[in-house]
N, C-alpha and C positions, 0 to 999 in steps of 0.2 A: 306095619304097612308102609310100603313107599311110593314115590309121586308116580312109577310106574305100575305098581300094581292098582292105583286109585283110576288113573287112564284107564284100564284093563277093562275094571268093572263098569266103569262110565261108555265104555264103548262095547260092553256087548248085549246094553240097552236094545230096542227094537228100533232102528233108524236113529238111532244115537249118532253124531259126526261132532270134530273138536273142531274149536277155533281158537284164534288169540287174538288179543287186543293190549297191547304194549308190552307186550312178554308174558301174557298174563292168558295161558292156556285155560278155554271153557267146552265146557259141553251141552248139547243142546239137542232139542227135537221139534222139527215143523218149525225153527227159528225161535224155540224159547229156551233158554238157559237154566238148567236142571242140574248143573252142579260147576265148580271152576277149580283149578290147582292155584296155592298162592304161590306167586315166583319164588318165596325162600326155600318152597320144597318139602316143608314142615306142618304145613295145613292145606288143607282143600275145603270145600263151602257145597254144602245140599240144600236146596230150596223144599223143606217141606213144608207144611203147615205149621201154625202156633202150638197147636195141641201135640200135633206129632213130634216138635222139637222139646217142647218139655216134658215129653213120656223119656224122650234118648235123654235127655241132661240128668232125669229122676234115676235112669237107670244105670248111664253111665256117666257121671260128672268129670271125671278127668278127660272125657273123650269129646264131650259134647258141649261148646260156649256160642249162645248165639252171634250176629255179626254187629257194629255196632249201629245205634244211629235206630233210625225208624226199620233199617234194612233187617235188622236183626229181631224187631218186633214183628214182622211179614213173614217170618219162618226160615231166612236166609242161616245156615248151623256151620259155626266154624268147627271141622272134625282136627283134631292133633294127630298124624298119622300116627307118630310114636308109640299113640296109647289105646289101637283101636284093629283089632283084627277083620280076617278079610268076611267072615260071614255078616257084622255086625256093618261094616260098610257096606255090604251088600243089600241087607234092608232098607238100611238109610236111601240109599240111592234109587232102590226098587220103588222105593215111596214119591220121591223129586222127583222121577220119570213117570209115574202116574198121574202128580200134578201138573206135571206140565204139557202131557197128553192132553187132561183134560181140562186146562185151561185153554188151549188151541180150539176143542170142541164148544165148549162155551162162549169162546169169542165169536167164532164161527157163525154161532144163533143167531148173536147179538146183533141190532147195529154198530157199525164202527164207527168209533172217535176218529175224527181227522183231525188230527195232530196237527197238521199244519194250516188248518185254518181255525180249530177251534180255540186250541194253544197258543197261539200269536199274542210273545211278552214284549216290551220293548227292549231291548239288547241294549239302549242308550244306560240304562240304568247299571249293565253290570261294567261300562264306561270297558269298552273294548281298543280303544283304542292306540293301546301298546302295542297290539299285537303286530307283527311287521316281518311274515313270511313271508311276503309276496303273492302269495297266492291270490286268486279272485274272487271266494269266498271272505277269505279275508278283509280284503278292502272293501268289502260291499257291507260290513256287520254296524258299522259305526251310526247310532241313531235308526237302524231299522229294529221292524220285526222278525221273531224265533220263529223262522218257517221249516219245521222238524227236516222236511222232504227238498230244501234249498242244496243245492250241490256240495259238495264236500264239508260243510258244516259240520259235522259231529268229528271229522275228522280234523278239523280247525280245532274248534272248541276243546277237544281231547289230547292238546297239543299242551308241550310242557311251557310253551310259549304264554299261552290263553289263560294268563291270572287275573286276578280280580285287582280292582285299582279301589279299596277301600282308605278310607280313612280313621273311621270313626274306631275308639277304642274301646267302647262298649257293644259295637257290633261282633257276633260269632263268625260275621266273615272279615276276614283280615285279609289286610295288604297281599298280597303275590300267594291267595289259595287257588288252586285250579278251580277252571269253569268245570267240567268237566274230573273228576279224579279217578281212572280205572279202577287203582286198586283200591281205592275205599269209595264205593260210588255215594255212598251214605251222606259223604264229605263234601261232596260236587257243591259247587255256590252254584250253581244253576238248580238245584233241588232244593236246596236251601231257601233262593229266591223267592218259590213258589209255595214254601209249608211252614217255615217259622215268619214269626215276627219280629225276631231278633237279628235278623242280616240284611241292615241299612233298609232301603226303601225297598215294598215287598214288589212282588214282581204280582200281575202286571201294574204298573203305576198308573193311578187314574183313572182305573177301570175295575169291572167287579173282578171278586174273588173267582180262580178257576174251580171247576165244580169239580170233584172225585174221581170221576173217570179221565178229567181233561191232567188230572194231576198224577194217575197213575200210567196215562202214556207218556208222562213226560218223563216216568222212571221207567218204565221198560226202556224207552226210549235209549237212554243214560246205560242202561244196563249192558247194553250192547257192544260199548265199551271198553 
């Protein structure tokens, strides 16, 4: 299989369209991300379920490693194209594009999370202020709050500029990790902030813990990426 014929089957999905986010080709439906190419060329990623990814790992191990991080417990499946023909990618994907269908519909039910008001972390904590593109998202991040929907923001943050100013050497987030990391979103200190205990002071600081939903718009969020 190669990163063109994985395109192929990714887009002749029902309202399938690609996009990219740092070089880093996805595919999506109704705005959800249902599977991505990884830039070396060598891997691509389907978002199935848990269950679904460990029937493909059970059946085909050399083809099928989850991705790392919590992202890879969510059902996110690193496929090896090398080792994986085109019917067996076709399942795969036929699956990622039904969940991600009917994750649109489910959302759709639901009330929505407003990210940007319910999510509001303090940004002083992930100490932004290295960052020195000029821009006016930019300059505005220092000591405010993570308002998801604030202008150019994720495009900031997703910037190789936008690292973390840590210190501490028992913290998982270190010195100069991205706020933001496309291609391993798992890695992002900004998700990290909000789910481990272990990267410095947890985000939001001083205030309660965000509750499940308000923590998984902050990864779709991220995902988009």
């Amino acid at each position: 299989m190669t990163p063109s014929g994985f395109r192929k089957i990714a887009l002749r999905m029902q309202d399938a369209i690609e996009g990219e986010h740092m070089a880093h080709p996805d595919f999506r439906v109704n705005g959800r991300i249902f599977a991505t190419l990884h830039p070396d060329g060598k891997q691509g990623m389907v978002k199935v379920t848990p269950d679904q990814q460990r029937d493909f790992m059970h059946l085909h191990p050399a083809t099928f490693t989850p991705a790392s991080g919590a992202w890879g417990r969510q059902g996110c499946t690193m496929v090896h194209l090398s080792a994986v023909d085109e019917e067996t990618v076709g399942e795969a994907m036929t699956l990622a594009w039904q969940l991600a269908v009917s994750s649109v519909k489910v959302k759709s039910q639901k009330a929505k999370v407003r990210c940007h008001t319910t999510s509001m972390v303090p940004l002083s904590v992930l100490d932004l202020s290295p960052i020195t593109d000029g821009s006016t998202a930019a300059a505005s991040l220092a000591g405010a709050d993570l308002a998801l929907d604030m202008p150019n923001l994720g495009a900031t943050l997703s910037k190789k500029t936008a690292t973390y100013k840590g210190v501490s050497d028992m913290s998982t987030c270190k010195a100069g990790a991205l706020i933001i990391n496309p291609d391993n979103p798992a890695e992002s200190v900004l998700l990290k902030k909000v789910t481990t205990p272990d990267c410095g002071l947890k985000m939001p600081y001083g205030g309660q813990p965000l509750q499940p939903a308000e923590v998984s718009c902050i990864q779709d969020w991220v995902m988009k990426f």
